[in-house]
PDB file of N, CA, C and O in Angstrom:
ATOM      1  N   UNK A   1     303.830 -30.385 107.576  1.00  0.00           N
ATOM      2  CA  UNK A   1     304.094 -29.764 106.302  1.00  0.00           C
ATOM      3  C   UNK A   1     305.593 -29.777 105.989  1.00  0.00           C
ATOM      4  O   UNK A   1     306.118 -30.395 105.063  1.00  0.00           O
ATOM      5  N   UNK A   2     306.004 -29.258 106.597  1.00  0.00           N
ATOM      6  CA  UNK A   2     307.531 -29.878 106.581  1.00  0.00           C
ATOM      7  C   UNK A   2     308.256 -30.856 106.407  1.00  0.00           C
ATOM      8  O   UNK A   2     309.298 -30.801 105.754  1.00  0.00           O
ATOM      9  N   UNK A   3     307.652 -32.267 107.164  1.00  0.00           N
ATOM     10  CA  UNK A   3     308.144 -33.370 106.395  1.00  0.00           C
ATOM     11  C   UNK A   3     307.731 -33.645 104.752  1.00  0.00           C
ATOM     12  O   UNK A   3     308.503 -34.233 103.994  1.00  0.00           O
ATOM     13  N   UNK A   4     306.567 -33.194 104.380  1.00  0.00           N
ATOM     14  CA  UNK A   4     306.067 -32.981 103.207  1.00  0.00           C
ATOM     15  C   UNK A   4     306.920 -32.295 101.694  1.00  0.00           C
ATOM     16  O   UNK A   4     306.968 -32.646 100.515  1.00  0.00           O
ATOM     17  N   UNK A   5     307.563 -31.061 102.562  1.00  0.00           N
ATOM     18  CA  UNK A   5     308.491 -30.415 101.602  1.00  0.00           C
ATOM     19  C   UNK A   5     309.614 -30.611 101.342  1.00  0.00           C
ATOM     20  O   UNK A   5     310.244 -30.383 100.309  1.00  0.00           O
ATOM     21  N   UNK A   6     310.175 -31.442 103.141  1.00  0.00           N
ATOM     22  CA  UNK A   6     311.429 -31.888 102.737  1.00  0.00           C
ATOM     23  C   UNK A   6     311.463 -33.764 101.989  1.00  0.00           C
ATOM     24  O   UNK A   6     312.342 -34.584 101.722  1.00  0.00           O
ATOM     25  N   UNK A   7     310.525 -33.726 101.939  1.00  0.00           N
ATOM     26  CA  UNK A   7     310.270 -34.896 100.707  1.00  0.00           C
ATOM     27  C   UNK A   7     310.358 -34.698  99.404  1.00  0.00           C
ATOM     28  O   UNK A   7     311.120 -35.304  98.650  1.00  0.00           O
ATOM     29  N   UNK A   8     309.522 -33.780  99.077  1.00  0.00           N
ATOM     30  CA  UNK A   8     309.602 -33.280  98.018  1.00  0.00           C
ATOM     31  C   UNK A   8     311.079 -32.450  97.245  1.00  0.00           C
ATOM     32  O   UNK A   8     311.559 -32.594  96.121  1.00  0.00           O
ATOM     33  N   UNK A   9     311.477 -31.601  98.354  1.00  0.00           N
ATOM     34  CA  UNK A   9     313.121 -31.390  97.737  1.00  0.00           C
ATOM     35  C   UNK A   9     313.691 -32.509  97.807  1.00  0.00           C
ATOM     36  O   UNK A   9     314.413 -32.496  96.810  1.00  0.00           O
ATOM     37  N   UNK A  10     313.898 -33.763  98.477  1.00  0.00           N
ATOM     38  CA  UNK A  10     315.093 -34.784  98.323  1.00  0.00           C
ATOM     39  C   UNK A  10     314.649 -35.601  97.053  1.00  0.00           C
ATOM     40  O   UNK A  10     315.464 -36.238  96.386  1.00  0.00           O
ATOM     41  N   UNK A  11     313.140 -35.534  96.724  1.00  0.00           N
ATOM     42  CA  UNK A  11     312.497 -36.324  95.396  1.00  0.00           C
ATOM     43  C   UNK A  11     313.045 -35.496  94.196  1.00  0.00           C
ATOM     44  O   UNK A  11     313.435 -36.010  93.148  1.00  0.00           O
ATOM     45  N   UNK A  12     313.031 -33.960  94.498  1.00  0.00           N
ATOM     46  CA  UNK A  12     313.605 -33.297  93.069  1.00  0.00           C
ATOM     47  C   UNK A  12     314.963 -33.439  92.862  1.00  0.00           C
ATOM     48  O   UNK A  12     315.521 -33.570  91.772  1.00  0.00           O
ATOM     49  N   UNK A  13     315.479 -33.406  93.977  1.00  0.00           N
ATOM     50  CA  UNK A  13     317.090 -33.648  94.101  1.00  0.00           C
ATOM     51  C   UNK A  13     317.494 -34.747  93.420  1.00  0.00           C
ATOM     52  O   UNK A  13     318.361 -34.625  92.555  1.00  0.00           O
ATOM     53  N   UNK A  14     316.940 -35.954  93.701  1.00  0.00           N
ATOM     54  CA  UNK A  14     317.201 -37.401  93.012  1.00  0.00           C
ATOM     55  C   UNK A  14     316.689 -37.107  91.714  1.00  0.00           C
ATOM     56  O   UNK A  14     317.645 -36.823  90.992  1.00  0.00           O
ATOM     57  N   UNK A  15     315.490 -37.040  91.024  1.00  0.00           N
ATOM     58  CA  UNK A  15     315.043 -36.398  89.561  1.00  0.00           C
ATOM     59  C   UNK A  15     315.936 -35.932  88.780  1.00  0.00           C
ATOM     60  O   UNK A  15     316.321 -36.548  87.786  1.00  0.00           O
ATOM     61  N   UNK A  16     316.551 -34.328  89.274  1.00  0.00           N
ATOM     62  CA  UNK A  16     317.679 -33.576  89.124  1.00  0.00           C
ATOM     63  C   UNK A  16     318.876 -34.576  88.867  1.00  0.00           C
ATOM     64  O   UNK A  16     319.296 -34.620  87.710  1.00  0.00           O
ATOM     65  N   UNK A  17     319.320 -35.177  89.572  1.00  0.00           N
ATOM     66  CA  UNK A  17     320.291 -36.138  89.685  1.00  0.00           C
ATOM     67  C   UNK A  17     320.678 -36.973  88.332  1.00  0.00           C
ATOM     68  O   UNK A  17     321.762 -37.040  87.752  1.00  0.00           O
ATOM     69  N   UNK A  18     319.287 -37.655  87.996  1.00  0.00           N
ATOM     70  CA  UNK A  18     319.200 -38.650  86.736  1.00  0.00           C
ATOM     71  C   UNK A  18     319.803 -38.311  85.893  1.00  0.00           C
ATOM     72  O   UNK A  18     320.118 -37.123  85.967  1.00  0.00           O
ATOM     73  N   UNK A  19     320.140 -38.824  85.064  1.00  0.00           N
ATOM     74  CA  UNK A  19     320.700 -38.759  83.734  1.00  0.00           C
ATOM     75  C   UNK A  19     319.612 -38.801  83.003  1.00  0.00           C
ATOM     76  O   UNK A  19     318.597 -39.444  83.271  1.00  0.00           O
ATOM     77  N   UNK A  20     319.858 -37.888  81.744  1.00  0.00           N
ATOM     78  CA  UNK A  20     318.275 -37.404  80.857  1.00  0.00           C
ATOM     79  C   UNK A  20     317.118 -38.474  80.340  1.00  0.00           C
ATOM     80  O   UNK A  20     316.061 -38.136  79.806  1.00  0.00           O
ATOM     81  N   UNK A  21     317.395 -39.371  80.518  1.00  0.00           N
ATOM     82  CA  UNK A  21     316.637 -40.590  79.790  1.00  0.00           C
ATOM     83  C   UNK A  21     315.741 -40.935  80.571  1.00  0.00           C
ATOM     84  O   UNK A  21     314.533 -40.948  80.334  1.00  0.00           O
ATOM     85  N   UNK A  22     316.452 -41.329  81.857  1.00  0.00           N
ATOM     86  CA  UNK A  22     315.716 -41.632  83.361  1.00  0.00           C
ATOM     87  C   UNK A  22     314.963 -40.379  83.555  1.00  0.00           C
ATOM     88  O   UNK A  22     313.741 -40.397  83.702  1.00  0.00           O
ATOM     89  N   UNK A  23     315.440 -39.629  83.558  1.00  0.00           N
ATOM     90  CA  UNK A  23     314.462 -38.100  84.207  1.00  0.00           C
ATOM     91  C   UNK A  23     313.088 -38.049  83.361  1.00  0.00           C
ATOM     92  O   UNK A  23     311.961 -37.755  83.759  1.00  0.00           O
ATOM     93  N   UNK A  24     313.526 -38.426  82.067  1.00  0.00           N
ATOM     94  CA  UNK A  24     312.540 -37.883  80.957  1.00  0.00           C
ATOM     95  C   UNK A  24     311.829 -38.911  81.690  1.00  0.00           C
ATOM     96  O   UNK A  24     310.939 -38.416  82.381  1.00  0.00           O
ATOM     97  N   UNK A  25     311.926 -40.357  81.791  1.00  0.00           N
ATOM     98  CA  UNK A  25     311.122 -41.240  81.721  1.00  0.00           C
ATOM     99  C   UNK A  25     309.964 -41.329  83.514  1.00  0.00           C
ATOM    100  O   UNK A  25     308.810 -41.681  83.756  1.00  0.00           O
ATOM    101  N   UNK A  26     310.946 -40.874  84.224  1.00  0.00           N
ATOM    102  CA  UNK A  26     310.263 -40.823  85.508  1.00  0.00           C
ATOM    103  C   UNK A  26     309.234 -39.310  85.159  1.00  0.00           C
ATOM    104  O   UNK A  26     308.009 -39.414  85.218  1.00  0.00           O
ATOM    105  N   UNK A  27     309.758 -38.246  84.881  1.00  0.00           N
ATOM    106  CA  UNK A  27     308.866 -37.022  84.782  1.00  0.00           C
ATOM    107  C   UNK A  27     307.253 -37.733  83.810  1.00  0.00           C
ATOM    108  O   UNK A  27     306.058 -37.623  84.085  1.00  0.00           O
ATOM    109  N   UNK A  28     307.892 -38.364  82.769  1.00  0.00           N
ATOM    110  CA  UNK A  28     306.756 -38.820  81.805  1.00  0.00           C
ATOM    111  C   UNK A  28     305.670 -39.674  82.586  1.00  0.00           C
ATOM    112  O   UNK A  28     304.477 -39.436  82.392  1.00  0.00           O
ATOM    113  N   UNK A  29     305.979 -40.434  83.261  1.00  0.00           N
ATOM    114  CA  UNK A  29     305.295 -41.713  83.841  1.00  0.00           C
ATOM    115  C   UNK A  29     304.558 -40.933  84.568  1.00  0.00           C
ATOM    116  O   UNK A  29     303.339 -41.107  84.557  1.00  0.00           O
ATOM    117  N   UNK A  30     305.264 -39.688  85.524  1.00  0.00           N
ATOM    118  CA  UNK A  30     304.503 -39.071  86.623  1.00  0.00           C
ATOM    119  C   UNK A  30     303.475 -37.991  85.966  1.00  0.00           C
ATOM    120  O   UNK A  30     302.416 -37.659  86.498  1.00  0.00           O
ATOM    121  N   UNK A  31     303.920 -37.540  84.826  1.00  0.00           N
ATOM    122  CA  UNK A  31     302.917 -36.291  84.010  1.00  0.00           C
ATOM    123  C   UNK A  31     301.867 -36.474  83.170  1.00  0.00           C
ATOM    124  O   UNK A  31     301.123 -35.575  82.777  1.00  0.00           O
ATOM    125  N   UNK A  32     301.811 -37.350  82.955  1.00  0.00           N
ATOM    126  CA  UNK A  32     301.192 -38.013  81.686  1.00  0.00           C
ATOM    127  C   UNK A  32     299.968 -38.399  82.635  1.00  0.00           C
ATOM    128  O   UNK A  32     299.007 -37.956  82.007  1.00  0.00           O
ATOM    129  N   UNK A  33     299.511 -38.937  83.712  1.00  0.00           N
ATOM    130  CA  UNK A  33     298.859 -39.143  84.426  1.00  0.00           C
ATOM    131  C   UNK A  33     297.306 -38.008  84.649  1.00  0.00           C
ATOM    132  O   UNK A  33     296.151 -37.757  84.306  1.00  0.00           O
ATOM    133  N   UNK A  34     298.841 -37.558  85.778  1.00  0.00           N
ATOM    134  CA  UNK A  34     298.182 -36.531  86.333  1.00  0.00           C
ATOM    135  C   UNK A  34     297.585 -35.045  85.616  1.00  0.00           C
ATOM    136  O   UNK A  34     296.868 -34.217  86.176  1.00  0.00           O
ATOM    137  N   UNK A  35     298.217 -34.987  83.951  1.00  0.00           N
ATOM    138  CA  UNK A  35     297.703 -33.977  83.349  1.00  0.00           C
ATOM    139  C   UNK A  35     296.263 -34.890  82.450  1.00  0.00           C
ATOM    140  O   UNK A  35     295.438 -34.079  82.029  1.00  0.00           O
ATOM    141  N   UNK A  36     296.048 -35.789  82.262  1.00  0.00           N
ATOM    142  CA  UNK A  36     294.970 -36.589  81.742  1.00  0.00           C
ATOM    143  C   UNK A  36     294.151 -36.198  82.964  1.00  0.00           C
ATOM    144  O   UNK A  36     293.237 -35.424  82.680  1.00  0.00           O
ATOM    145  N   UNK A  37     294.239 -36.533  84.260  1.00  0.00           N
ATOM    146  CA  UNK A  37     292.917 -36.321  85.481  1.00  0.00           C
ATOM    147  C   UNK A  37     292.704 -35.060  85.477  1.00  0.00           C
ATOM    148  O   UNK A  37     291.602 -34.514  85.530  1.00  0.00           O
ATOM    149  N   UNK A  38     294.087 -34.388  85.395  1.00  0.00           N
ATOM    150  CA  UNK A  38     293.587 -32.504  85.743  1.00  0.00           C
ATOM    151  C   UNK A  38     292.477 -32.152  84.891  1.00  0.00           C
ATOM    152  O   UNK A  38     291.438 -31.573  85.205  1.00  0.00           O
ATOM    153  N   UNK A  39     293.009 -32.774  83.285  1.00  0.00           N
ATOM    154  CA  UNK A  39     291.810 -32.658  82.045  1.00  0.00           C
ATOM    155  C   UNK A  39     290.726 -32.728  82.133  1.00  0.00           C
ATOM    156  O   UNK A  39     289.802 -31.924  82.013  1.00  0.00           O
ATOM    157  N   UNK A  40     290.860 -34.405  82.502  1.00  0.00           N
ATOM    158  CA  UNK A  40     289.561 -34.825  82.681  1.00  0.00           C
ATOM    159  C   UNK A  40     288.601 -34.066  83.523  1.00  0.00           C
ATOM    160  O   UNK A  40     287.450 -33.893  83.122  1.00  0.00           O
ATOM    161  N   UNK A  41     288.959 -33.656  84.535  1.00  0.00           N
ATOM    162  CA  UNK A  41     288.374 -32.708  85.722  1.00  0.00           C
ATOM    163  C   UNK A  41     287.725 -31.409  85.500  1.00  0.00           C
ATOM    164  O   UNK A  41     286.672 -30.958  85.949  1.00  0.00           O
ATOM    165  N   UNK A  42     288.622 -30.903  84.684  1.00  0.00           N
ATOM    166  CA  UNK A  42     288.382 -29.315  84.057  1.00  0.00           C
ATOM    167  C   UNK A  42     287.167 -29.802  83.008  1.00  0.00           C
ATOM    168  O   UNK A  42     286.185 -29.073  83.148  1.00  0.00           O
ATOM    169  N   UNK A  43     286.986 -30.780  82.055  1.00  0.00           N
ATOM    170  CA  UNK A  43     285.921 -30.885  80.807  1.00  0.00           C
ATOM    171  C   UNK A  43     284.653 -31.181  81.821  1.00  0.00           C
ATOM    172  O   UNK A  43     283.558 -30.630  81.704  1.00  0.00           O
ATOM    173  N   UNK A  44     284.968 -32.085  82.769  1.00  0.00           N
ATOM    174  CA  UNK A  44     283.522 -32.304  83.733  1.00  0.00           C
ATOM    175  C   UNK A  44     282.985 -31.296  84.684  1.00  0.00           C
ATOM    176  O   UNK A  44     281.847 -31.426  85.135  1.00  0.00           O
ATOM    177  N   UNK A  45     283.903 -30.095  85.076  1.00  0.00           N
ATOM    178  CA  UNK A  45     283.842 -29.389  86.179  1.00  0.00           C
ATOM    179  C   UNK A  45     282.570 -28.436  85.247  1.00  0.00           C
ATOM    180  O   UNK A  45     281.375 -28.282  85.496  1.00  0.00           O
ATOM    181  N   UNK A  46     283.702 -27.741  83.739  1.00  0.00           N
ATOM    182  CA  UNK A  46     283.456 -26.701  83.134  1.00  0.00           C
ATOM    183  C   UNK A  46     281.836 -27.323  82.548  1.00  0.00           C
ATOM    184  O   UNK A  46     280.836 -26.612  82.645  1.00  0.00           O
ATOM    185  N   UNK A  47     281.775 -28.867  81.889  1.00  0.00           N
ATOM    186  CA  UNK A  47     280.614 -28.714  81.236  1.00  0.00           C
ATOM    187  C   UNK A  47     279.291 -28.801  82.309  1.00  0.00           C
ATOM    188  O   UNK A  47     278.192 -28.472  81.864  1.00  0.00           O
ATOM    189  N   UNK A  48     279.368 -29.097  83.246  1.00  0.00           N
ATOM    190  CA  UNK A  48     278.489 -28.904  84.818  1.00  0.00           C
ATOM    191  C   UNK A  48     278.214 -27.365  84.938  1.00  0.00           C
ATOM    192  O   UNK A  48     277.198 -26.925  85.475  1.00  0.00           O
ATOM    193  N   UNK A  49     279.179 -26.600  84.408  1.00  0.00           N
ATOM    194  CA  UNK A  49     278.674 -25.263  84.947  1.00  0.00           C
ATOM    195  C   UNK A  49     278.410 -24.597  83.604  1.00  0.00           C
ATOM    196  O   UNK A  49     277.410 -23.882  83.680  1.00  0.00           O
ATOM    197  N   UNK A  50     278.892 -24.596  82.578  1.00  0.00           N
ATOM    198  CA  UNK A  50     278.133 -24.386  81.417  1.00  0.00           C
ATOM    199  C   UNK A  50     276.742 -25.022  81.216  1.00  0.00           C
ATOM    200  O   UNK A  50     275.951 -24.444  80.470  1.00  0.00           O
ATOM    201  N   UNK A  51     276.421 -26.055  81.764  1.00  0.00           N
ATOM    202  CA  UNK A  51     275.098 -27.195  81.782  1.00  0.00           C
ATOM    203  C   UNK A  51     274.157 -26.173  82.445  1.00  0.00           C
ATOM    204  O   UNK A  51     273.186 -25.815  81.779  1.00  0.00           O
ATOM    205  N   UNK A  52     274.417 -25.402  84.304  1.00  0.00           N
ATOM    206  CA  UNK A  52     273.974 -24.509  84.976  1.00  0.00           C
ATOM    207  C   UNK A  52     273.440 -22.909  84.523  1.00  0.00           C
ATOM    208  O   UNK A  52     272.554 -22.202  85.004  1.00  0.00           O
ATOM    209  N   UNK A  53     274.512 -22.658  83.242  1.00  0.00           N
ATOM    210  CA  UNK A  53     274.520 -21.009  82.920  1.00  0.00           C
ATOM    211  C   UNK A  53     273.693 -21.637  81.781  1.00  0.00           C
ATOM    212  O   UNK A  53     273.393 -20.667  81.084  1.00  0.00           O
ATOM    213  N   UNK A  54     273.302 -22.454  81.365  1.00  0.00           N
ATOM    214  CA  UNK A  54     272.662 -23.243  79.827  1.00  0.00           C
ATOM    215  C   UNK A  54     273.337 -22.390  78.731  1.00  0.00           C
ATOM    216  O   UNK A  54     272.775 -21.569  78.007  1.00  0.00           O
ATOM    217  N   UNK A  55     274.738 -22.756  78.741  1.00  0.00           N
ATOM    218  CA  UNK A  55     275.947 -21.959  77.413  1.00  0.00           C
ATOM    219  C   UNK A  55     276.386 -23.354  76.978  1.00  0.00           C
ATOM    220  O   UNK A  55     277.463 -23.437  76.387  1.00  0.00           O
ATOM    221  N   UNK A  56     275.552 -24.652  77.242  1.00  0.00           N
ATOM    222  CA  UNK A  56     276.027 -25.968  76.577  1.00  0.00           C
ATOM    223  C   UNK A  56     275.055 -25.681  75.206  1.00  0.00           C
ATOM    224  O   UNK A  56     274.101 -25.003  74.825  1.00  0.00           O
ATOM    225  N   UNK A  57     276.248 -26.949  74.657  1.00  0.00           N
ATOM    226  CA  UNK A  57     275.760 -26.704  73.004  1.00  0.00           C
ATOM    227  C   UNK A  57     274.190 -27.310  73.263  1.00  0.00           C
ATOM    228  O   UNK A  57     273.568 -28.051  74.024  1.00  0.00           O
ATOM    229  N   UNK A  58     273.992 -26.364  71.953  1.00  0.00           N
ATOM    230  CA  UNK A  58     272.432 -26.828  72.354  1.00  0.00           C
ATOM    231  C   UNK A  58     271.915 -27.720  70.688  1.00  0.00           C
ATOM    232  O   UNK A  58     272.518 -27.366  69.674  1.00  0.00           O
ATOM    233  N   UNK A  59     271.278 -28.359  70.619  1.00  0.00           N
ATOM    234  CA  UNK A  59     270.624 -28.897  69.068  1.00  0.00           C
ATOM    235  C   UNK A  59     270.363 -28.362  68.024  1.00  0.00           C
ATOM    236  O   UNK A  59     270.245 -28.957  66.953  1.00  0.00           O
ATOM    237  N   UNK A  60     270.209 -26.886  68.238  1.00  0.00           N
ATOM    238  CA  UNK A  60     269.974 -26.041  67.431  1.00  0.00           C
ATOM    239  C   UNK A  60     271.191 -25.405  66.528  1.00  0.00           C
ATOM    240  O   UNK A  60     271.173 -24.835  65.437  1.00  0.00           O
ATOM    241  N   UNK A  61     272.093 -25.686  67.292  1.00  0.00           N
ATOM    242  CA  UNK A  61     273.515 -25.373  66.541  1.00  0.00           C
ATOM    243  C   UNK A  61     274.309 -26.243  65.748  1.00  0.00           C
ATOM    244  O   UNK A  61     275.188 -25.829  64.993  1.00  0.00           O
ATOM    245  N   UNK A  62     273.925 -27.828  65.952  1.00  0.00           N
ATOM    246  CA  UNK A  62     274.868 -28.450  65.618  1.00  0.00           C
ATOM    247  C   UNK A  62     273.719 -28.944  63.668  1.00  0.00           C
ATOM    248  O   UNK A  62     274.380 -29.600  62.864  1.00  0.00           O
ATOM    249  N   UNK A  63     272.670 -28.678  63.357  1.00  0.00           N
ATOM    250  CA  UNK A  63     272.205 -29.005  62.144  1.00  0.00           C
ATOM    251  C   UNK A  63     272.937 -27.583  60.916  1.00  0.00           C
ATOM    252  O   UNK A  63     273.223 -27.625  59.720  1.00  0.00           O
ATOM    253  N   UNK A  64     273.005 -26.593  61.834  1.00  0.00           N
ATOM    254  CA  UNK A  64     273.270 -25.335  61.486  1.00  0.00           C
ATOM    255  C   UNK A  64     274.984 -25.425  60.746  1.00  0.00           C
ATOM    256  O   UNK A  64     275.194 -25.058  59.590  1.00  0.00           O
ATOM    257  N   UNK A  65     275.719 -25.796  61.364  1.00  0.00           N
ATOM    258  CA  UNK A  65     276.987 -26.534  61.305  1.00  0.00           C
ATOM    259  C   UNK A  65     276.970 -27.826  60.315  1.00  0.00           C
ATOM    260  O   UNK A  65     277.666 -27.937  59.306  1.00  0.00           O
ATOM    261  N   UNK A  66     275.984 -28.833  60.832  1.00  0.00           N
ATOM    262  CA  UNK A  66     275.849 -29.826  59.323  1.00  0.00           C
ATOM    263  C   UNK A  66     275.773 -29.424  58.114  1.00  0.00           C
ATOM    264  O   UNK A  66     276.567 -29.826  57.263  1.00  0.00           O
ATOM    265  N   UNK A  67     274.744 -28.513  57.836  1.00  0.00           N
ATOM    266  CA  UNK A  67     274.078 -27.884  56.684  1.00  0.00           C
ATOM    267  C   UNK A  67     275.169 -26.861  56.106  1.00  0.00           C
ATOM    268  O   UNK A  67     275.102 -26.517  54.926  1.00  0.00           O
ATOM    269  N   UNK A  68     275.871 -26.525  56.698  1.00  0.00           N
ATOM    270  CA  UNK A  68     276.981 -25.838  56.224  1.00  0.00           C
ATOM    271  C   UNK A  68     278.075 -26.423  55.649  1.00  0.00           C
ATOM    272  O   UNK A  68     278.550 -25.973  54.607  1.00  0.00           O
ATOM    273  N   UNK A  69     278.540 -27.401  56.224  1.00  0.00           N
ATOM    274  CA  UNK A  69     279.628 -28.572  55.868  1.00  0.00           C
ATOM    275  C   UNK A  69     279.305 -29.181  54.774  1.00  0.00           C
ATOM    276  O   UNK A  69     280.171 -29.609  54.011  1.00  0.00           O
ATOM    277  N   UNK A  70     278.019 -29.306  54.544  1.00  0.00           N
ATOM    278  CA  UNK A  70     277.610 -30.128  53.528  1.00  0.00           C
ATOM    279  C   UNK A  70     277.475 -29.654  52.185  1.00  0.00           C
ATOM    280  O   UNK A  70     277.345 -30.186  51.083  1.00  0.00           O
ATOM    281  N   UNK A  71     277.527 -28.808  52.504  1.00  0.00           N
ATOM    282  CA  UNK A  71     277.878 -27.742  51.061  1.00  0.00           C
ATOM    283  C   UNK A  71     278.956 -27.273  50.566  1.00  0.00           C
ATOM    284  O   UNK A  71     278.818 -26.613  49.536  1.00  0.00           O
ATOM    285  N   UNK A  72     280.212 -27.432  51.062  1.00  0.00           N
ATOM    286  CA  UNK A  72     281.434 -27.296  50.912  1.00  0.00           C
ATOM    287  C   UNK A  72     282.268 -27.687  49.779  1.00  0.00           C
ATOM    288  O   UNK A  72     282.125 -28.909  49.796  1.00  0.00           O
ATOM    289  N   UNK A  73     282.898 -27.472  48.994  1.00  0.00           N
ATOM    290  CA  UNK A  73     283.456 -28.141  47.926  1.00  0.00           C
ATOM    291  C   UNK A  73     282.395 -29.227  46.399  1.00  0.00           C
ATOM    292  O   UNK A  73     282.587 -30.018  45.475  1.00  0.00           O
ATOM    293  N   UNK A  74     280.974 -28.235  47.329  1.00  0.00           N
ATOM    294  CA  UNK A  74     280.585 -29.312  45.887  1.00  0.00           C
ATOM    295  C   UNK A  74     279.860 -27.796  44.970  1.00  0.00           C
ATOM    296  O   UNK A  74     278.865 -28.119  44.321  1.00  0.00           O
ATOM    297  N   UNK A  75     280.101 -26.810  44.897  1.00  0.00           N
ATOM    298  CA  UNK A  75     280.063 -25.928  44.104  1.00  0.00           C
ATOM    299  C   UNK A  75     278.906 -24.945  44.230  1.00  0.00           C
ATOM    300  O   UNK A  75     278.803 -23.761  43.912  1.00  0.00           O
ATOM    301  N   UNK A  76     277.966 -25.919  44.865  1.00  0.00           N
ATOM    302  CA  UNK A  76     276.526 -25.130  45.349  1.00  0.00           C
ATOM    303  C   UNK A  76     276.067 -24.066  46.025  1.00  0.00           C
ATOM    304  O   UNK A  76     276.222 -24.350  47.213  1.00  0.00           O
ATOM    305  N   UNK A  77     275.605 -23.036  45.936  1.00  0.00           N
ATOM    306  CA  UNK A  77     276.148 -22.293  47.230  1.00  0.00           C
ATOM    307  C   UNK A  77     274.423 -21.316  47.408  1.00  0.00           C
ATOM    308  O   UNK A  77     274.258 -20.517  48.330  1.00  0.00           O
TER     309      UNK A  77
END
């Protein structure tokens, strides 16, 4: 674990180091990634267990929502 952390401080150290362009661009390359998988992870984790508690959308909601939209701006009500 230790070699682990002292990796990680000499990696922030160099980061730190960059001049803003480089930093932005190394932080970006490295974030942009890994916050897309975290995402991705959380929408598959959460709709698996919403799927389990059956709090997924269900068919019955989404005509309910059409039928509403569809009436919008045309004066009908």
């Amino acid at each position: 674990m230790q070699r682990i952390a002292g990796w990680w401080d000499g990696f922030e150290l160099w980061v730190a180091g960059l001049p803003f362009i480089p930093q932005f661009l190394v932080v970006l390359v490295g974030m942009v990634p890994i916050s897309f998988a975290i995402a991705f992870l959380l929408d598959r984790s959460l709709r698996a267990i919403f799927g389990v508690l059956r709090r997924d959308e269900g068919a019955e909601a989404i005509p309910a929502v059409a039928a509403e939209r569809s009436t919008v701006g045309s004066g009908v009500r």
